[in-house]
VEXTOR-857469 format. One record per residue (C-alpha): residue in one letter; x, y, z. Coordinates in steps of 0.001 Angstrom, whole numbers, always signed. Example, Ala and Ser with C-alpha at 12.3 -4.5 7.8 and 13.67 -1.06 7.14 Angstrom:
SITE, A, +12300, -4500, +7800
SITE, S, +13670, -1060, +7140
***
This chain:
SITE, X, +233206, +87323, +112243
SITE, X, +230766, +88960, +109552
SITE, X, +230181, +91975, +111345
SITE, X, +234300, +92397, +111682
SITE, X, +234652, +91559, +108267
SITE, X, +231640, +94259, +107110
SITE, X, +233303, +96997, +108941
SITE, X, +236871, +96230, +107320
SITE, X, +235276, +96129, +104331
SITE, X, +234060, +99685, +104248
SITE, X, +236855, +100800, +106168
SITE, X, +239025, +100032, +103268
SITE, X, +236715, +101609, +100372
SITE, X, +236417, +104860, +102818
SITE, X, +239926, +105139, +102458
SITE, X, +240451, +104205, +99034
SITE, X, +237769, +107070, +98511
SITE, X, +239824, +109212, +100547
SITE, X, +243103, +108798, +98474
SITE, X, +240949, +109331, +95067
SITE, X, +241755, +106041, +93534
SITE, X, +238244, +104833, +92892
SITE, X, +237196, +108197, +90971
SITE, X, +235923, +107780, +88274
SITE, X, +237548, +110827, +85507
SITE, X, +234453, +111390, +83789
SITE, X, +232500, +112026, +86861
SITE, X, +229932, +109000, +86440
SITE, X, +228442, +107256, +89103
SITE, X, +230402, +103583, +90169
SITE, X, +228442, +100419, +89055
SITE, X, +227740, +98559, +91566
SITE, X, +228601, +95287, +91962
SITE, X, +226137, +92570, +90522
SITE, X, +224225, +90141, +93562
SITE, X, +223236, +87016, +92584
SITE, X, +220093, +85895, +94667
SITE, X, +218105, +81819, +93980
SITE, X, +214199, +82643, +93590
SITE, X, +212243, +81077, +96253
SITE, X, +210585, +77514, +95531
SITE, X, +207249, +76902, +96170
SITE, X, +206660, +72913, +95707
SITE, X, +203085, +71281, +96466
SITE, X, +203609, +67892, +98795
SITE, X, +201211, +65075, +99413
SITE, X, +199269, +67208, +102182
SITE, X, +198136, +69425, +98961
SITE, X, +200155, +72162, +101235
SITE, X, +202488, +74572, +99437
SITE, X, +206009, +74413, +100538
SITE, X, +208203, +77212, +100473
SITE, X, +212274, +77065, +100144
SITE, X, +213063, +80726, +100226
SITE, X, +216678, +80620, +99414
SITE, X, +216052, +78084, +96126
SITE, X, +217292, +74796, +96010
SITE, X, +218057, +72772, +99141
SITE, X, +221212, +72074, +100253
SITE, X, +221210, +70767, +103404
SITE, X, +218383, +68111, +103885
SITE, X, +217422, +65925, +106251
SITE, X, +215507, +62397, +104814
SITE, X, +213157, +60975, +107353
SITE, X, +212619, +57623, +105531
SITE, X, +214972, +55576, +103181
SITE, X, +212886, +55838, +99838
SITE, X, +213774, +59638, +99718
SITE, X, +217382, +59296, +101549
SITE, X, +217800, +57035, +98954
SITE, X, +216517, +59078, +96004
SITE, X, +218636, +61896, +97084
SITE, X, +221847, +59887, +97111
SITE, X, +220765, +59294, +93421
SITE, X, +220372, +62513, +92177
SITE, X, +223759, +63493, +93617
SITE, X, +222901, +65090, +97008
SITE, X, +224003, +63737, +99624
SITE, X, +221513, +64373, +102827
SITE, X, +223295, +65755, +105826
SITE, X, +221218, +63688, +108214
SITE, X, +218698, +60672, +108227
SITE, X, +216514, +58456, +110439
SITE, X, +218168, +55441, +111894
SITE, X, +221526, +54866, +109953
SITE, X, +222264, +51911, +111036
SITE, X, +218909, +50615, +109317
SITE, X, +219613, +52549, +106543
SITE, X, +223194, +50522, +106114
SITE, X, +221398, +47144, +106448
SITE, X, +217980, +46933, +104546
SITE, X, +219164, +49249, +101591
SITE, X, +222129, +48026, +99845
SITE, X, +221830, +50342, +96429
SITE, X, +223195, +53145, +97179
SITE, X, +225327, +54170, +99746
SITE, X, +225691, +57543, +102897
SITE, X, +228601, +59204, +103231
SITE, X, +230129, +58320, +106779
SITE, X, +229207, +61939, +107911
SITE, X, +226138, +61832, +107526
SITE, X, +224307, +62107, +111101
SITE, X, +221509, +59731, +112377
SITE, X, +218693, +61609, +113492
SITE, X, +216712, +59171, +115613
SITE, X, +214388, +56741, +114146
SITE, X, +211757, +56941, +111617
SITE, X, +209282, +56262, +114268
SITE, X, +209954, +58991, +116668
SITE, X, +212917, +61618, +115197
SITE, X, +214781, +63725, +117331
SITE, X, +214158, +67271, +116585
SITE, X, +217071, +68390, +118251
SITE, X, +219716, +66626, +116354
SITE, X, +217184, +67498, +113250
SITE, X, +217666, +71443, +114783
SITE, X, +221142, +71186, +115128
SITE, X, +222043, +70050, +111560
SITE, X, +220314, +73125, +110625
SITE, X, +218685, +72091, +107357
SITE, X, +217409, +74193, +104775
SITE, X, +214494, +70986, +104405
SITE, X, +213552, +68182, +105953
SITE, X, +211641, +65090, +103789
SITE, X, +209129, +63057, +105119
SITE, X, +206065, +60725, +104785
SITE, X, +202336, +61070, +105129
SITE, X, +202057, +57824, +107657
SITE, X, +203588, +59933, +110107
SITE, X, +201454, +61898, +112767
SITE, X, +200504, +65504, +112351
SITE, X, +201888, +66862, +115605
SITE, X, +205397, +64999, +114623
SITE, X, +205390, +67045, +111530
SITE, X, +204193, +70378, +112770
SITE, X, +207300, +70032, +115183
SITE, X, +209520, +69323, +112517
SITE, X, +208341, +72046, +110463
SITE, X, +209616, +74886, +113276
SITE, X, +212898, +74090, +112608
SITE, X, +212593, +73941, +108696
SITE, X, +210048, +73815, +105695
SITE, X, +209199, +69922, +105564
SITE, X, +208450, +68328, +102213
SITE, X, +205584, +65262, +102992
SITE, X, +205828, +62807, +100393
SITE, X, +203295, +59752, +99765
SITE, X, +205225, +56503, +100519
SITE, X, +202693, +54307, +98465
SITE, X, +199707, +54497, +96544
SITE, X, +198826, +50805, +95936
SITE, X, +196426, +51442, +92696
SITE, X, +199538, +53147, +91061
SITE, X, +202970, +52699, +92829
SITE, X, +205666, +52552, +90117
SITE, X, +204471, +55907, +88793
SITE, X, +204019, +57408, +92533
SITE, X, +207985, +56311, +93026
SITE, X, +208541, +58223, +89625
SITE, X, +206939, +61205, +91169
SITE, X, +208514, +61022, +94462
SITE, X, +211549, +61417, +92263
SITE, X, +210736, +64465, +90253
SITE, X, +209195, +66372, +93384
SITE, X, +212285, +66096, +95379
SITE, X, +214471, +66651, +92580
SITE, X, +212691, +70051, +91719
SITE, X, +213171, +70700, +95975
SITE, X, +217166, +70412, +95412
SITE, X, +217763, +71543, +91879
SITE, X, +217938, +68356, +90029
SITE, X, +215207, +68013, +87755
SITE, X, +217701, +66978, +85119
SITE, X, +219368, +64227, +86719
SITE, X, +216303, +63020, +88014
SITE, X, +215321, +62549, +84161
SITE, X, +218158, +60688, +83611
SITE, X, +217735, +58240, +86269
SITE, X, +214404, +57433, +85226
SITE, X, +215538, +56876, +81994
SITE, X, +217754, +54455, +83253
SITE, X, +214799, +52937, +85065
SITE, X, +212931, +52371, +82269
SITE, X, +215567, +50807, +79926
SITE, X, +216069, +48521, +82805
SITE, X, +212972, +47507, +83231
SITE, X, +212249, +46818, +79475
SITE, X, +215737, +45108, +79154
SITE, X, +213936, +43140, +81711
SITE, X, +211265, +42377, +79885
SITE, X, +212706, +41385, +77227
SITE, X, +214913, +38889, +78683
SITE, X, +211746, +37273, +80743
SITE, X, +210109, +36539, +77453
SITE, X, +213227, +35444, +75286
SITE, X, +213389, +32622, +78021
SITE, X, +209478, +31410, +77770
SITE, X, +208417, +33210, +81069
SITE, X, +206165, +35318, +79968
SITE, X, +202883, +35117, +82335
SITE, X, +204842, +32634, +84825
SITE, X, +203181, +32258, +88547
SITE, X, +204924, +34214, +90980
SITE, X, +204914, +35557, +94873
SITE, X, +207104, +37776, +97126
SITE, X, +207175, +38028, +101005
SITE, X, +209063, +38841, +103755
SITE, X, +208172, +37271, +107401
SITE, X, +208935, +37859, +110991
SITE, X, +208949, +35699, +114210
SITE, X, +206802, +36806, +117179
SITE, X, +207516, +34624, +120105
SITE, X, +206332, +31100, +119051
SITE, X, +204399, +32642, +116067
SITE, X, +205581, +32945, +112104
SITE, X, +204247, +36294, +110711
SITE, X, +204275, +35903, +106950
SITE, X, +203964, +39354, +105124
SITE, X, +202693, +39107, +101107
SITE, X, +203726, +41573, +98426
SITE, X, +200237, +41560, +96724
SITE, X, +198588, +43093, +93902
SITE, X, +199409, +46467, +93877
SITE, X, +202493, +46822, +95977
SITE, X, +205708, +47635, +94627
SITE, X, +207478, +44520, +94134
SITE, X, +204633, +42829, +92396
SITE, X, +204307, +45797, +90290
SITE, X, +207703, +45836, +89297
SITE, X, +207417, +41534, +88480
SITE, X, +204600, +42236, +86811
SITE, X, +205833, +44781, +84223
SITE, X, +208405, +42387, +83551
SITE, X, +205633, +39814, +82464
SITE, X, +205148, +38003, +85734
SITE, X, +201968, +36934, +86882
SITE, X, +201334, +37413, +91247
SITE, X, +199662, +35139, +92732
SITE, X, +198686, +35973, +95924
SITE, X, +195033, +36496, +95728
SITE, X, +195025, +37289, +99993
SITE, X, +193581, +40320, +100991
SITE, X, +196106, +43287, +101033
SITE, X, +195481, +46755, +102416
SITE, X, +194854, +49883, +100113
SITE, X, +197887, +51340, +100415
SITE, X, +200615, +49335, +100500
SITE, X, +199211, +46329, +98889
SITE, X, +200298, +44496, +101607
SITE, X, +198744, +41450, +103204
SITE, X, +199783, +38905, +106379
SITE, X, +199273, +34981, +106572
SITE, X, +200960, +32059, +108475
SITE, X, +202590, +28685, +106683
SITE, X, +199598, +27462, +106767
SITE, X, +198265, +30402, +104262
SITE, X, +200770, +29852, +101727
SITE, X, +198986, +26443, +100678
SITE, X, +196922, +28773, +98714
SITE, X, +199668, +29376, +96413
SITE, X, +199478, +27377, +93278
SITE, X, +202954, +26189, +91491
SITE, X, +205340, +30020, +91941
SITE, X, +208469, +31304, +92101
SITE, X, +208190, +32387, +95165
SITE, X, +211097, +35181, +96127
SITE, X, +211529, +36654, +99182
SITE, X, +213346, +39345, +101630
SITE, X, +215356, +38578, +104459
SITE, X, +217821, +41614, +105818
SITE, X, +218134, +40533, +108793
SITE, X, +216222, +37382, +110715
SITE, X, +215802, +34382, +108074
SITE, X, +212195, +32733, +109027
SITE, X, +212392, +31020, +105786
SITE, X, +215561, +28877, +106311
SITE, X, +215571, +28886, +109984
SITE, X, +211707, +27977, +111489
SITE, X, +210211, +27128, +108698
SITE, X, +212686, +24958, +107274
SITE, X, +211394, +22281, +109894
SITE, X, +208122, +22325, +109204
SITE, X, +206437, +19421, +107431
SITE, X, +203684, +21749, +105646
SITE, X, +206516, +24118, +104705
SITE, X, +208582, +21286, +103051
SITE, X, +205544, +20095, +101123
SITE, X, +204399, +22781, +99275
SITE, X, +204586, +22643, +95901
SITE, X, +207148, +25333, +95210
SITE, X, +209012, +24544, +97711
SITE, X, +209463, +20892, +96566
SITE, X, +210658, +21845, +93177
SITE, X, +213523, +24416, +94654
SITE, X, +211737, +27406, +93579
SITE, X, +212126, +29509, +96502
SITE, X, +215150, +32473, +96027
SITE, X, +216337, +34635, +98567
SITE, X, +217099, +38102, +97580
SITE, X, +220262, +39422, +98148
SITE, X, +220379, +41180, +101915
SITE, X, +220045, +44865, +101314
SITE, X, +216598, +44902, +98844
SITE, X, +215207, +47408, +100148
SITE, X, +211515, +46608, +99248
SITE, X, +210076, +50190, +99211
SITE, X, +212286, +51966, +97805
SITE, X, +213501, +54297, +95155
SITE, X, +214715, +53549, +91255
SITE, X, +218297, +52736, +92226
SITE, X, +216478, +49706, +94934
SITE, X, +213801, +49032, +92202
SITE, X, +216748, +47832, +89395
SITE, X, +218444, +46168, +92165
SITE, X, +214955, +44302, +92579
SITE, X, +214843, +43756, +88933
SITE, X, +217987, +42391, +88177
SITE, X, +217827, +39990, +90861
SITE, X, +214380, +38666, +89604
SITE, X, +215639, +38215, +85908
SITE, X, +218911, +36639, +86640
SITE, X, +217605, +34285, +88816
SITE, X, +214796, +32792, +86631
SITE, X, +216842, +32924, +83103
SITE, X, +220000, +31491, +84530
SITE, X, +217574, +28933, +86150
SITE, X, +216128, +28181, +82886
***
């Protein structure tokens, strides 16, 4: 269809040539007509690799793992593919995927034929996934590796997660503007945790899993992003538990939690609910201290726990409404 449309192209200016009406009386030469061309991209990702997008911005991009998918629905670009939709749907309730947009297999193990076949002009991933997955991905288009945590600093790495894609799609000033937003809701946040006297209050965050007969109790420590997040708002975590470097995550049973002094203690539950279904039985469960006063809060299904500034508010928010209105 180009190629047909090409040659009736010139076929149409040789004959207008031919009948004299693009002559130009004074004998200059024609101007031609002005191209418009983006300037390649070159971005640096968490490999320290340089990434090039040759045409400019990205258009078409395919998001590997919610925390981007997520930050690109947020800066207004909506990604024409990402890893395990369904997921997606449940576990990350802030923003929200156009019903187009195609699943691509699962963060785990992506197919890169469906990636292929959506022909993207980039394709955002993580640094926990393997080499060879990446070098396959990176046939079919430049791939952007992002770092999904850095425990010693992990509100800031979010904020740069933000500005690296946003320079990859063109933007840089939205993304300013959503962080702005961040901010004011986070200090809004603030505020309203120390108008109500909570200022350096005890808290604790987990999610939890069942494994056959087994409870598998996962703690947002020191250093992940949730307990970042509570503690810029004047929280105090505290989960002492070893957690690993990255994530600042650690795992316990009930029996673990007794460590805990007097909390709120929130927690995540998308899905399975080990806290109000196994555990609810259980006499060491019942008797801990927070759990005897009724400070134990669900957050709403949908938190996604590692995610972007849009899943970080929602976080937020939940955390200050519950423990003012409580008040």
């Amino acid at each position: 269809m180009t190629l047909r449309r090409t040659f009736l192209g010139l076929v149409c200016v040789a004959a207008l040539a031919a009948c004299g009406t693009t002559e130009d009386p004074s004998g200059a030469a024609p101007t031609p007509p002005a191209t418009t061309t983006a300037e390649p991209i070159t971005l640096t990702d968490a490999r320290n690799k340089p990434v090039t997008l040759p045409n400019g911005p990205a258009t078409r991009v395919v998001a590997l793992e919610w925390s981007e998918a997520e930050i690109l629905v947020t800066l207004g670009v909506m990604p024409v593919g990402v890893a395990d939709v369904k997921g997606f749907s449940t576990w990350v309730r802030s923003v929200k995927l156009d019903a187009d947009v195609a699943d691509v297999g699962t963060r785990q193990e992506p197919s890169v034929d469906s990636i292929v076949a959506l022909e993207p002009d980039l394709i955002i991933t993580e640094d926990n996934r393997g080499e060879q997955t990446i070098a396959q991905l990176e046939k079919a288009a430049p791939v952007l590796v992002m770092r999904g945590s850095d425990a010693s600093r992990n509100i800031e790495q979010m904020k740069d997660n933000v500005r690296l894609i946003a320079t990859a799609v063109g933007k840089e000033e939205e993304a300013e503007a959503v962080l702005e937003e961040f901010d004011a809701t986070l200090a809004e946040g603030q505020r309203a945790i120390a108008d109500a006297g909570l200022a350096g209050a005890g808290f604790a965050m987990a999610d939890a899993w069942t494994e056959g007969s087994s409870v598998n109790i996962r703690m947002f420590g020191k250093g992940s992003l949730m307990s970042d997040l509570a503690e810029e708002l004047g929280l105090r975590n505290q989960w002492t538990g070893e957690v690993d470097e990255v994530w600042g995550l650690g795992v316990t049973d009930v029996e673990g939690l007794t460590a805990l002094p007097d909390v709120h203690f929130f927690y995540s539950a998308s899905e399975e609910d080990v806290f109000t279904g196994v555990l609810a039985d259980q006499p060491i469960w019942r008797s801990l201290p927070f759990v005897t006063k009724g400070q134990v809060y669900k957050l709403e299904p949908g938190t996604w726990t590692f995610g972007g500034p849009r899943s970080c508010e929602h976080f937020i928010n939940q955390v200050v409404t519950t423990l003012t209105t409580k008040r």
